[in-house]
C-alpha positions, 0 to 999 in steps of 0.5 A: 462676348457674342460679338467678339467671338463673332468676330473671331470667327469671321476675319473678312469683316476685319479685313473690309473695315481696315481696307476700308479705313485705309483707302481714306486719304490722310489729308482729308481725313486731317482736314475733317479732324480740323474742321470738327477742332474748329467747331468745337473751339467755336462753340466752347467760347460762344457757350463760355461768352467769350467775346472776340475776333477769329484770326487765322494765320495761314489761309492757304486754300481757304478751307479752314477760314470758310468753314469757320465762318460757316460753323460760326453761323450754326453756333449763333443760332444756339447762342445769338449773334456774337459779331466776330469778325474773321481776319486772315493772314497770308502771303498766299505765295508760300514762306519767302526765304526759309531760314535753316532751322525751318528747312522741312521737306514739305513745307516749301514755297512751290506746295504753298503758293495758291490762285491768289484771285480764286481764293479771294473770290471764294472766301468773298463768296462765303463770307456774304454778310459777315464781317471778314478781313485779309492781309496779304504778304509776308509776315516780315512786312505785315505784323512783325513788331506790331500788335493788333492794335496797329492793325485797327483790330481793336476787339480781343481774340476768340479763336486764333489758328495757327497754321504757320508751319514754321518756327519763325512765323509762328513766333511773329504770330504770337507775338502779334496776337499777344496784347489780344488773349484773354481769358478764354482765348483758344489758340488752335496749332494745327502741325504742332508735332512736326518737325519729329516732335523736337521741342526747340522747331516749328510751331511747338518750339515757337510756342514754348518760348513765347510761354518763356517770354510772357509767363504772365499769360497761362495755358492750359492744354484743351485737345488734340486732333487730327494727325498733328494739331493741338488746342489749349485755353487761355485761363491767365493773363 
């Protein structure tokens, strides 16, 4: 009670803390949320000894597929080495053609497309010594009607980050790591509230209708984070 009535009687410290709070960048504070979602996605499956590859859907920038590489080096020091391998997907050109249903005032071709050369030499500057892969191009030509097999990524999936953005490459996605889930799977969707929350777009539409379409395999939501992203578990396949 002391402290509350401290603080009644001196507004200028609620001033500062919520000027303080104000001036931190959305991105970056979205970004520090993904990064700490990431770390604990990869540390519930090294405790539980769920054994698989990261794969990552929309590398963009490459901050997220890094970060994961170097938090999963932390992680094996607590609970030995777990040789996952981390494959990246990207066109790193943006999306290509944009069909109607996924028109977004954000999500166009001239905001994500990258340095493609200075992003690989980045990720190949991380990645030293640990087991990386990247398949560049559009997903139309990359893993549409294909498995992960096709791909030779024999191992089943740990950790999947879906950072599609849209409906339809978040349709290709899933339906590509399908045969890999298993018990144990985290599948991280990280702009699973755009679109206005509307259940029929973007990555929480493509999610409800694998769910549709493969009701053999059960879910279980885990966690949320930063300003749109949401986690679930694979615990049925």
């Amino acid at each position: 009670m002391r402290l509350l009535n401290f603080l009644k009687n001196n507004l200028i410290l609620q001033n500062i803390a919520s000027s303080l709070v104000a001036i931190i960048p959305p991105f970056l504070e979205n970004t520090i949320a993904k990064y700490l979602a990431l770390k604990k996605a990869l540390y519930i499956t090294a405790h539980d000894k769920t054994i698989g590859n990261y794969l990552e859907f929309g590398v963009f920038t490459g901050s997220s597929f890094n970060y994961a590489i170097k938090a999963n080096r932390e992680i094996e020091k607590i609970f030995g080495r777990n040789y996952c391998e981390f494959i990246g997907f990207d066109s790193f050109e943006g999306f290509g053609q944009i069909k109607d249903e996924d028109i977004h005032p954000v999500f166009t071709n001239e905001i994500f497309s990258v340095n493609e050369k200075k992003v690989l030499k980045n990720i190949n500057k991380i990645s030293k010594g640990q087991k990386v892969r990247l398949v560049k191009g559009f997903y139309q030509n990359t893993i549409k009607d294909k498995t992960t097999y096709d791909l030779k990524i024999n191992n089943k999936s740990r950790v999947i980050m879906i950072d599609c953005d849209l409906k339809e490459s978040t349709k290709l996605a899933l339906d590509f790591v399908k045969n890999s889930l298993q018990v144990g799977t985290i599948i991280l969707f990280d702009d699973f509230l755009d679109y206005k929350g509307r259940i029929d777009k973007g990555e929480y539409g493509a999610f409800e209708e694998f769910k549709i379409a493969n009701p053999n395999i059960l879910f279980r939501r885990a966690f949320d984070y930063g300003y749109r992203g949401r986690v679930f578990i694979v615990y049925s396949v």
